[in-house]
N, CA, C and O of each residue as an XYZ file, in Angstrom:
660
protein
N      19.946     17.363    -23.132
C      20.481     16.026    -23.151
C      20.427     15.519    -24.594
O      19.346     15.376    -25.164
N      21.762     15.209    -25.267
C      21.525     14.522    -26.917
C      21.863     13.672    -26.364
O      22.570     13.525    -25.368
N      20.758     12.304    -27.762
C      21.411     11.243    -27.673
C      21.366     10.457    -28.432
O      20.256     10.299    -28.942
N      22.343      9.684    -28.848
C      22.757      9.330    -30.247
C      22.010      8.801    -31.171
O      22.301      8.798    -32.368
N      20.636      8.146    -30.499
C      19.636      7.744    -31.771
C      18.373      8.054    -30.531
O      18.310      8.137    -29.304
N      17.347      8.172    -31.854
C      15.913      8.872    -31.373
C      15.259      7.631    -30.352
O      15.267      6.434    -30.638
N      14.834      8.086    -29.403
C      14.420      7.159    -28.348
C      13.169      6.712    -28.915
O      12.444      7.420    -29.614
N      12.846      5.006    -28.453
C      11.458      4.470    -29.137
C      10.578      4.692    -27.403
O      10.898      4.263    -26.294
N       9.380      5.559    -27.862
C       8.981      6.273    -26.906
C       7.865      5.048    -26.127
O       7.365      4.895    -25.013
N       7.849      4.493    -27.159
C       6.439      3.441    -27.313
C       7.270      2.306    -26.173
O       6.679      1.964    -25.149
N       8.243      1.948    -26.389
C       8.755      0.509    -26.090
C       8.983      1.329    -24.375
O       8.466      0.838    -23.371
N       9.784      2.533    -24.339
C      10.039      2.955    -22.641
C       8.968      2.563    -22.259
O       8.665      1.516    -21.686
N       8.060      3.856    -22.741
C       6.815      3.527    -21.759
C       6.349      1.781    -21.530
O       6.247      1.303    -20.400
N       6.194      1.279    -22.317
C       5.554     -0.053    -22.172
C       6.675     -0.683    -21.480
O       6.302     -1.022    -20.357
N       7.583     -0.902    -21.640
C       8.640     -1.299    -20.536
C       8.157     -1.216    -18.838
O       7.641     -2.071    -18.118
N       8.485     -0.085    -18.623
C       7.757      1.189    -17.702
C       6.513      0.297    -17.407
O       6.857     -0.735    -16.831
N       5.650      0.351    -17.549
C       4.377      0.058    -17.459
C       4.133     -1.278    -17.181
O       3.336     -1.488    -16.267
N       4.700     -2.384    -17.833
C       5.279     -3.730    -17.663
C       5.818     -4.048    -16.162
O       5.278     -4.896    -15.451
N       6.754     -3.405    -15.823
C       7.569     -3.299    -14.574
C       6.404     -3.008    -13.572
O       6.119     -3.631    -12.549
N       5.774     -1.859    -14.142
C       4.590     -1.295    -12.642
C       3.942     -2.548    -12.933
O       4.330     -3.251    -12.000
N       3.039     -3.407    -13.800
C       2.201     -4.116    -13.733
C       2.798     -5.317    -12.508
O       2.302     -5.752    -11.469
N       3.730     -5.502    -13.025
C       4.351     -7.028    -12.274
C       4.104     -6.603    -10.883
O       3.536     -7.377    -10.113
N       4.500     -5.394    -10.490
C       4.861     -4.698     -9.049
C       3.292     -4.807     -8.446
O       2.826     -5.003     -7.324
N       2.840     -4.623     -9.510
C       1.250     -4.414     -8.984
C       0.476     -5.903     -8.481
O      -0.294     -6.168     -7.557
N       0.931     -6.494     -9.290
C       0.597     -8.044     -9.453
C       0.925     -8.421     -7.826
O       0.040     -8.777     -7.049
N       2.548     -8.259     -7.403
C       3.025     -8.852     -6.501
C       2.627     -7.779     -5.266
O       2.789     -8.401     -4.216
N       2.290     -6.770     -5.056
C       1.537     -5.907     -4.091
C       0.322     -6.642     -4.026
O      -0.225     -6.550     -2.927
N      -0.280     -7.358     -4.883
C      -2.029     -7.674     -4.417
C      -1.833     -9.259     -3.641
O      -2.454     -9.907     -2.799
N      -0.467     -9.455     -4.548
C      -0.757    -10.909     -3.427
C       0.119    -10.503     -2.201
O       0.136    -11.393     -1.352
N       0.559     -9.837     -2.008
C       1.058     -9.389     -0.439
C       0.112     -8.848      0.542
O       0.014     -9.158      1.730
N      -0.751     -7.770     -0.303
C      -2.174     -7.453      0.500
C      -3.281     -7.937      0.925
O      -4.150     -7.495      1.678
N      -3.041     -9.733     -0.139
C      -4.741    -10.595      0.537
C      -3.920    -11.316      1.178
O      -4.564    -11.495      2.212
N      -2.702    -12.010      1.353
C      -1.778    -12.350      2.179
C      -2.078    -12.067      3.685
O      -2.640    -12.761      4.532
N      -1.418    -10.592      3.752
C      -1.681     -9.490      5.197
C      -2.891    -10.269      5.335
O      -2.886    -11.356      5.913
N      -4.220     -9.610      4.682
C      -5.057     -9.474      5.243
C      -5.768    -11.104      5.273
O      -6.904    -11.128      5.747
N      -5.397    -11.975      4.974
C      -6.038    -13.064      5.143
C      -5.539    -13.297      6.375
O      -6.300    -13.893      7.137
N      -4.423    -12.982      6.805
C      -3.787    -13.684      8.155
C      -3.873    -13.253      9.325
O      -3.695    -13.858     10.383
N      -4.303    -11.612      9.036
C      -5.368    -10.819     10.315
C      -6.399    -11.488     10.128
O      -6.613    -12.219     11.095
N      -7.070    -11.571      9.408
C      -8.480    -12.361      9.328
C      -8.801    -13.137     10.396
O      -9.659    -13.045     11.275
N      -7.794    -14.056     10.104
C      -7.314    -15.533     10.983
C      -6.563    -15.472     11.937
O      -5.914    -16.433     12.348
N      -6.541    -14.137     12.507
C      -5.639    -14.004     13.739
C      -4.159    -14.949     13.445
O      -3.464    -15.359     14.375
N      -3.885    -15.165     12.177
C      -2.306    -15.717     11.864
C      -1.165    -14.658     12.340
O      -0.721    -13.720     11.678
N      -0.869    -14.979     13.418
C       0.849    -14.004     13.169
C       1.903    -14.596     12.806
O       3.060    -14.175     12.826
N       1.494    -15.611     12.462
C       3.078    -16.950     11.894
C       2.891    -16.490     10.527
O       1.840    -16.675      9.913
N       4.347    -15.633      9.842
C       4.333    -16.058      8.747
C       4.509    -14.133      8.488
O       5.025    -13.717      7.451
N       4.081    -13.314      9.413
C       3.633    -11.731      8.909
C       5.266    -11.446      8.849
O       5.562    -10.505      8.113
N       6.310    -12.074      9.473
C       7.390    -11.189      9.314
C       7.879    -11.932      7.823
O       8.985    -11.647      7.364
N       7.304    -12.547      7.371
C       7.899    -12.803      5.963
C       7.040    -12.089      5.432
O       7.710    -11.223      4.871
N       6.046    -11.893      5.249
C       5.062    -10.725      4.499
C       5.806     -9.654      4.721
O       6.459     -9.177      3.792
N       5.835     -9.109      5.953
C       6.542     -7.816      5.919
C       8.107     -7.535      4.956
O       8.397     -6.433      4.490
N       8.677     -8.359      4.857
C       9.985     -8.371      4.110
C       9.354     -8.536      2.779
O       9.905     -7.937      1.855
N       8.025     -9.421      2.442
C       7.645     -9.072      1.111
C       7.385     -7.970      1.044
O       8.202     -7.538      0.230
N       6.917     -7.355      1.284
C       6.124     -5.677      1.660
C       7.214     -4.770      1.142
O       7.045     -3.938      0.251
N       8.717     -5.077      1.987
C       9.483     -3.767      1.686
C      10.075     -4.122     -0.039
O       9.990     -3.294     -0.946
N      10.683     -5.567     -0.203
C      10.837     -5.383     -1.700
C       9.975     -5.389     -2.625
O      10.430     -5.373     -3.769
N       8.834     -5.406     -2.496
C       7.744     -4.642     -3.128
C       7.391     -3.020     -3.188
O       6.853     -2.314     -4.041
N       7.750     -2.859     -2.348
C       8.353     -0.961     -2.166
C       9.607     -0.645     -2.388
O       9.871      0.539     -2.177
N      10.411     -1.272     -2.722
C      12.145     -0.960     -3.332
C      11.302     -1.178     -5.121
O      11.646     -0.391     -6.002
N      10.805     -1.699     -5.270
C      10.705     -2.052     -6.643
C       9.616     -0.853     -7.390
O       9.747     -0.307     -8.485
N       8.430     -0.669     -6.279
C       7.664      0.420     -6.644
C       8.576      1.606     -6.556
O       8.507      2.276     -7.587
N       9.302      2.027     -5.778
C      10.244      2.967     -5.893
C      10.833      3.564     -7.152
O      10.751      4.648     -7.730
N      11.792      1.810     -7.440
C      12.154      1.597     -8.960
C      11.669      1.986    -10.012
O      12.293      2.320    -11.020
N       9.793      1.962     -9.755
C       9.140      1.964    -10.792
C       9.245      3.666    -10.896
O       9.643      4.227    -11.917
N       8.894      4.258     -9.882
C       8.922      5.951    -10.041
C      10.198      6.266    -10.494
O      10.102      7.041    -11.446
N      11.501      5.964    -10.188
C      12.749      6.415    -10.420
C      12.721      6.384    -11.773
O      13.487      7.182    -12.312
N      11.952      5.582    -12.607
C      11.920      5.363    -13.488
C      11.156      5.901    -14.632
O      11.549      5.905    -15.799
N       9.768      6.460    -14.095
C       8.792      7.321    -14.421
C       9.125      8.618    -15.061
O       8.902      9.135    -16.156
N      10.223      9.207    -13.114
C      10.741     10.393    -13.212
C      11.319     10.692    -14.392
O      11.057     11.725    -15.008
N      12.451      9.483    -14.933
C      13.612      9.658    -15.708
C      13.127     10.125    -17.178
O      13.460     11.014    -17.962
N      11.904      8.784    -17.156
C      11.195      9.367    -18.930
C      10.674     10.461    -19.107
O      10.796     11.116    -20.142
N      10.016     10.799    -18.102
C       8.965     12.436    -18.311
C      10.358     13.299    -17.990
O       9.937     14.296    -18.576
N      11.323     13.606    -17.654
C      12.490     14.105    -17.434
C      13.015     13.972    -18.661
O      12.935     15.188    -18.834
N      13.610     13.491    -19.947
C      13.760     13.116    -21.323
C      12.501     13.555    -21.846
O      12.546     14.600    -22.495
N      11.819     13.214    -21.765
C      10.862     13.728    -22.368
C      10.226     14.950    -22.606
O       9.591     15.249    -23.617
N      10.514     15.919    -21.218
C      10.740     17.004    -21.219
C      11.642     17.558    -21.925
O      11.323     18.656    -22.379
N      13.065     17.028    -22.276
C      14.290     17.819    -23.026
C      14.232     17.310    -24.642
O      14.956     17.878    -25.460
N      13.425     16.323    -25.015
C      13.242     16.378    -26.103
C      11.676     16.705    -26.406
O      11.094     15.940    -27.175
N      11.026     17.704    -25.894
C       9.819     18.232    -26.389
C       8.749     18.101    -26.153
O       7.995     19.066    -26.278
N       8.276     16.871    -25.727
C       7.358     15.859    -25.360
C       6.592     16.399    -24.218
O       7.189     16.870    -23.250
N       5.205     16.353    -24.281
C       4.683     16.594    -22.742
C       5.721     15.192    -21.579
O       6.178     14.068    -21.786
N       5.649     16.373    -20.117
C       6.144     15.892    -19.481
C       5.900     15.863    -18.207
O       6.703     15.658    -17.297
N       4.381     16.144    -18.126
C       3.797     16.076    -16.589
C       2.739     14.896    -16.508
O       1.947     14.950    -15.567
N       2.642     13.806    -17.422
C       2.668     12.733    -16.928
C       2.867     11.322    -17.773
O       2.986     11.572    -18.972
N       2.923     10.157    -17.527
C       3.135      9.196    -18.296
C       1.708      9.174    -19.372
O       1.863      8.921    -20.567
N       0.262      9.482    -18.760
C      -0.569      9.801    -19.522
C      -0.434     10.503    -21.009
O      -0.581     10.040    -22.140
N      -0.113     11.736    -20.555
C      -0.112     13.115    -21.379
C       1.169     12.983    -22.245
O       1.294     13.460    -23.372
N       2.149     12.235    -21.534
C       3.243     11.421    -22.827
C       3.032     10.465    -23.832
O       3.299     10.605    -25.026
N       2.309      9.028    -23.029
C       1.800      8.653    -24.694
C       0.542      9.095    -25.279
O       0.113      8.476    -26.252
N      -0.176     10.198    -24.758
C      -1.107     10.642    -25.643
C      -0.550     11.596    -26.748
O      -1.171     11.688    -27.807
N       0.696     12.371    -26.527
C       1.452     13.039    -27.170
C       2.784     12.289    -28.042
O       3.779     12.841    -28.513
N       2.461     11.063    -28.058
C       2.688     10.474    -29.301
C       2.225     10.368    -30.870
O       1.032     10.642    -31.005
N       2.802     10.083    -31.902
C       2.136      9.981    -33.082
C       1.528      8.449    -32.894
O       1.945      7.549    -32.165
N       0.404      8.462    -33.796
C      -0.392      7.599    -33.591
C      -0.315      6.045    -33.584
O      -0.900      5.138    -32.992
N       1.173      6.203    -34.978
C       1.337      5.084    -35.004
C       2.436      4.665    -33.776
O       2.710      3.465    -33.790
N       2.844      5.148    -33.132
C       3.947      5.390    -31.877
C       2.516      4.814    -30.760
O       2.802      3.831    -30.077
N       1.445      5.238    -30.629
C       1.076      5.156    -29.222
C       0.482      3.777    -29.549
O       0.840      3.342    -28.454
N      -0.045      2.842    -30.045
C      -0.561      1.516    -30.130
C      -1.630      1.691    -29.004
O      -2.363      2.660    -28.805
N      -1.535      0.475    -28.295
C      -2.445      0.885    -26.919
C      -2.155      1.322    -25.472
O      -2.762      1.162    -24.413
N      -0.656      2.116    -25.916
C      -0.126      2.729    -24.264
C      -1.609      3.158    -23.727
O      -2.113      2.415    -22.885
N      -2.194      4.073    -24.070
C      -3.275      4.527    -23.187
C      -4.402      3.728    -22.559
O      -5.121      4.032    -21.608
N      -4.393      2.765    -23.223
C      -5.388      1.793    -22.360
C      -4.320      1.010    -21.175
O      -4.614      0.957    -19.981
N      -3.422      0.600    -21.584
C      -2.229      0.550    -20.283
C      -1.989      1.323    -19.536
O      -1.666      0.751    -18.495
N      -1.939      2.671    -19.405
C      -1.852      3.666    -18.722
C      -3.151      3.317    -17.916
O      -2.929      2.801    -16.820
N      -4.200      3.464    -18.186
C      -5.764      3.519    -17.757
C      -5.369      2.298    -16.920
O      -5.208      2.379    -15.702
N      -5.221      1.184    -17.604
C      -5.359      0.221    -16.195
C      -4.476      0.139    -15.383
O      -4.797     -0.283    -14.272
N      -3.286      0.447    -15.593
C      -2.301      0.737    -14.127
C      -2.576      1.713    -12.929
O      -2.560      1.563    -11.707
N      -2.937      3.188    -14.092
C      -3.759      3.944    -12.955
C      -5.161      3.046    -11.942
O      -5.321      3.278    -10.744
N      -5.997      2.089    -12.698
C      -7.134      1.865    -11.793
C      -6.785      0.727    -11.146
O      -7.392      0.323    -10.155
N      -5.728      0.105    -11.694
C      -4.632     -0.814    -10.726
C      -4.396     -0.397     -9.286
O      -4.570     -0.977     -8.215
N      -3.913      0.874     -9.641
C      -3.042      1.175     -8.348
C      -4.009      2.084     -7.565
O      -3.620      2.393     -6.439
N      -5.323      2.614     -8.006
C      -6.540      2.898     -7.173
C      -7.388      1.646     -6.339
O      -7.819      1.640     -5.186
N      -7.440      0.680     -7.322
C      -7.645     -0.661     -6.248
C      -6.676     -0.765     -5.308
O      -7.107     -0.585     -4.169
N      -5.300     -1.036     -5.401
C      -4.507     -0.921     -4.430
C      -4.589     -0.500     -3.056
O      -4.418     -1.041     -1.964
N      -5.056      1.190     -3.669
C      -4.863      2.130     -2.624
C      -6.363      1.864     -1.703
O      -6.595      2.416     -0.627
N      -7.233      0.952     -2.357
C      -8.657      0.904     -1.523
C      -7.875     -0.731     -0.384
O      -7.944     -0.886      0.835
N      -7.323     -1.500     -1.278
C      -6.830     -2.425     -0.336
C      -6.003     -2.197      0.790
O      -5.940     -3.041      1.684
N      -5.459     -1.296      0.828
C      -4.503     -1.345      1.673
C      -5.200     -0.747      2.185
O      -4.861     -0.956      3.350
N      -6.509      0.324      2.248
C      -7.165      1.058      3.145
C      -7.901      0.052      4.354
O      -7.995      0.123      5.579
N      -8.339     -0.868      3.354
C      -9.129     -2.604      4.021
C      -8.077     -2.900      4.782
O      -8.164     -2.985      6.007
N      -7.022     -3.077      4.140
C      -5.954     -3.620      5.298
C      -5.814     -2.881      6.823
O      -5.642     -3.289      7.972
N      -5.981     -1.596      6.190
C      -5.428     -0.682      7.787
C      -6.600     -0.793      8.682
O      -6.325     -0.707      9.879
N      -7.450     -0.910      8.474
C      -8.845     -0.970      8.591
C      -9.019     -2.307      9.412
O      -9.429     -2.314     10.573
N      -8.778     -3.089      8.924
C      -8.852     -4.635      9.555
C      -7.659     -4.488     10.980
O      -7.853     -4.739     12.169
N      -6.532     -4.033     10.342
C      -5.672     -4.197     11.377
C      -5.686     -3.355     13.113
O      -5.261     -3.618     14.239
N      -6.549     -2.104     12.349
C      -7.147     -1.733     13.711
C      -8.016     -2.257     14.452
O      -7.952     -2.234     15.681
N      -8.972     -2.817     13.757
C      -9.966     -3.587     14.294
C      -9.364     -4.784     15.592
O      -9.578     -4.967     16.790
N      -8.445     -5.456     14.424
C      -7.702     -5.996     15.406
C      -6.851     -5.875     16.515
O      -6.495     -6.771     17.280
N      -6.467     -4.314     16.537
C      -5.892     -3.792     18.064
C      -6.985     -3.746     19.027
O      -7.047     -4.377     20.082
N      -8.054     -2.726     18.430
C      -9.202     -3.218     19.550
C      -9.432     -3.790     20.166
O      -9.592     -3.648     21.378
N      -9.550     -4.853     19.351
C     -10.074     -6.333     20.139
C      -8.969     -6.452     20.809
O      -9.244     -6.276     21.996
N      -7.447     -6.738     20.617
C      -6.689     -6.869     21.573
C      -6.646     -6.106     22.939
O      -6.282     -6.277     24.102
N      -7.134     -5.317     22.262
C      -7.126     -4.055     23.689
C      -8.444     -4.661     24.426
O      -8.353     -5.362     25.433
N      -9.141     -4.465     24.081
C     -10.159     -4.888     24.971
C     -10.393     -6.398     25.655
O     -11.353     -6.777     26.326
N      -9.157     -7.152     25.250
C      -8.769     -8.390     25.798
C      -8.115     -7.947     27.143
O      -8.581     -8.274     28.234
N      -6.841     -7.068     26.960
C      -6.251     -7.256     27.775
C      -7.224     -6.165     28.822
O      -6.581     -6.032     29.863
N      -8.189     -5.567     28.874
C      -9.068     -4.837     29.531
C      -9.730     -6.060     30.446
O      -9.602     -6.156     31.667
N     -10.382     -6.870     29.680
C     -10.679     -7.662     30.451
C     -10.116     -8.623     31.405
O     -10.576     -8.941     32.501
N      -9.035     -9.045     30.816
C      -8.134     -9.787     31.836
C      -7.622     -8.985     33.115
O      -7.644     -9.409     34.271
N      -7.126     -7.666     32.658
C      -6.861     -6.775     33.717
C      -7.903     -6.297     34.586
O      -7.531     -6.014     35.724
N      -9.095     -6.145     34.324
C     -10.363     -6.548     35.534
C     -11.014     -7.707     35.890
O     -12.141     -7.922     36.337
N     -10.173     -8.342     35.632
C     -11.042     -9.663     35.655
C     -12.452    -10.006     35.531
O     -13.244    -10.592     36.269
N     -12.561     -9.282     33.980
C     -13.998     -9.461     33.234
C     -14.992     -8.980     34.026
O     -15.919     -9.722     34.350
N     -14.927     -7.610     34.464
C     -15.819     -6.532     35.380
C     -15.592     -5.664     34.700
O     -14.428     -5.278     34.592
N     -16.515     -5.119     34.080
C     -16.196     -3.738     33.342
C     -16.553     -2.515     34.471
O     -17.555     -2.237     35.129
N     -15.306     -1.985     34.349
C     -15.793     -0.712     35.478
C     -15.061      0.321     34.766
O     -14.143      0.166     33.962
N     -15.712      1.626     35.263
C     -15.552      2.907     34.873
C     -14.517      3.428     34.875
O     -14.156      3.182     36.026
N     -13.811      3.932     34.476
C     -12.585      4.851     35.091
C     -12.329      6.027     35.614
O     -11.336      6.543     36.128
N     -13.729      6.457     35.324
C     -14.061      7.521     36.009
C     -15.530      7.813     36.723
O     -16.369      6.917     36.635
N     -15.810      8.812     37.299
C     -17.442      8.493     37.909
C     -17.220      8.887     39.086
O     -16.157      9.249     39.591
N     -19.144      8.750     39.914
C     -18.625      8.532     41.309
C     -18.723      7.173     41.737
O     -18.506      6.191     41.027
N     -19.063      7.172     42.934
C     -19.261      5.977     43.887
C     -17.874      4.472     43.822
O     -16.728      4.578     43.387
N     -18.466      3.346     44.351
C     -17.310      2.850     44.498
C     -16.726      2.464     43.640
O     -15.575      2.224     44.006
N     -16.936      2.191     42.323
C     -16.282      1.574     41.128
C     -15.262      2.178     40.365
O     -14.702      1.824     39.327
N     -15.098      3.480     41.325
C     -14.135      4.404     40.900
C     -13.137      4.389     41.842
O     -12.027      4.880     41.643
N     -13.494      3.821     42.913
C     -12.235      3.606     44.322
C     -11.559      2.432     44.039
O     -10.331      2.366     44.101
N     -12.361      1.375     43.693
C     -11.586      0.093     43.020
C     -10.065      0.189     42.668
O      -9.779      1.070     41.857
N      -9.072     -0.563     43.141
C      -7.627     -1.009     43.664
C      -8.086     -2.073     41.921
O      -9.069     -2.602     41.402
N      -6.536     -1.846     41.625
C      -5.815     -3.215     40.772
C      -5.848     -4.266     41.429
O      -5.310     -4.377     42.530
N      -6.524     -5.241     40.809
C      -6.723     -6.780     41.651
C      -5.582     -7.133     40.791
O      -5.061     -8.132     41.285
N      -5.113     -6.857     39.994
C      -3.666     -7.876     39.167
C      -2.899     -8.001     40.298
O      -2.506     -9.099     40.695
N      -2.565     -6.582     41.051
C      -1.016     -6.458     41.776
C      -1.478     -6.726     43.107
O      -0.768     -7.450     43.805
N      -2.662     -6.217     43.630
C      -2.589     -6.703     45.152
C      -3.642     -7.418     45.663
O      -3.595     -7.632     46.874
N      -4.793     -7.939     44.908
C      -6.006     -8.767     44.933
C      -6.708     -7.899     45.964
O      -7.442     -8.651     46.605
N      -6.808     -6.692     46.397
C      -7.595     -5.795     46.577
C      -8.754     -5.515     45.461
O      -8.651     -5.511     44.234
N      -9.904     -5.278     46.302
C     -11.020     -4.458     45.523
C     -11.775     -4.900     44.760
O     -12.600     -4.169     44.214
């Protein structure tokens, strides 16, 4: 790939990196969002989170499409090209400024991330549980019985449908 003047390697990346930050920014307030509103048993309001959610993932997308493209150039003009790391470390010195401490915190950016959203999934099961075990109770009418076993608590009829048992 030629191209007509030498690419400023410094400004992509930081561009690049800029873009992930914002993305990152707007992923954390979507994730204490979620999770404040499971918290609070809020479901008013999650289908607008969720639509935040996906253009926050069109944009992280963006951000890789974008990743790809430089370490891809970067590869055809010489440059390490297996990661945004190992690219501005393979800059000249006066070229890399402080990409690498930007690099460093986007990476531990997006490792917090990945612990939040673990909290998130985490919470949100919690919260099926409990739902489940709501509708357990309503459906025995707050008798916990076995589902399996012997004796009579295992002969027990659905009182929902025929007020048997």
């Amino acid at each position: 790939m030629e191209t007509a003047s030498p690419i400023a390697w410094d400004s992509e990346i930081a561009e690049m990196l800029s873009e992930l930050s914002a993305t990152q920014d707007e992923l954390f307030a979507v994730l204490n969002e979620r999770r404040n509103r499971i918290a609070k048993g809020t479901t008013e309001g999650l289908d607008d989170v969720q639509h935040r959610e996906q253009r926050v993932l069109e944009r992280l997308e963006q951000c890789h499409r974008k990743r790809s493209e430089l370490l891809e150039k970067a590869g055809d003009n010489g440059f390490a090209s297996d990661s945004i790391r190992s690219l501005a470390a393979s800059l000249q010195t006066e070229q890399r400024g402080d990409l690498g401490e930007q690099v460093k915190t986007a990476a531990n950016r997006m490792q917090l991330l990945r612990h939040q959203s673990i909290a998130n999934w985490v919470l949100a099961q919690q919260a099926l549980v409990h739902l489940s075990q709501m509708i357990e109770i309503i459906a025995t009418g707050g008798r916990l019985q076995p589902t399996y076993g012997e004796g009579a608590s295992s002969l027990a009829t659905g009182n929902l449908i025929d007020q048997a048992g």
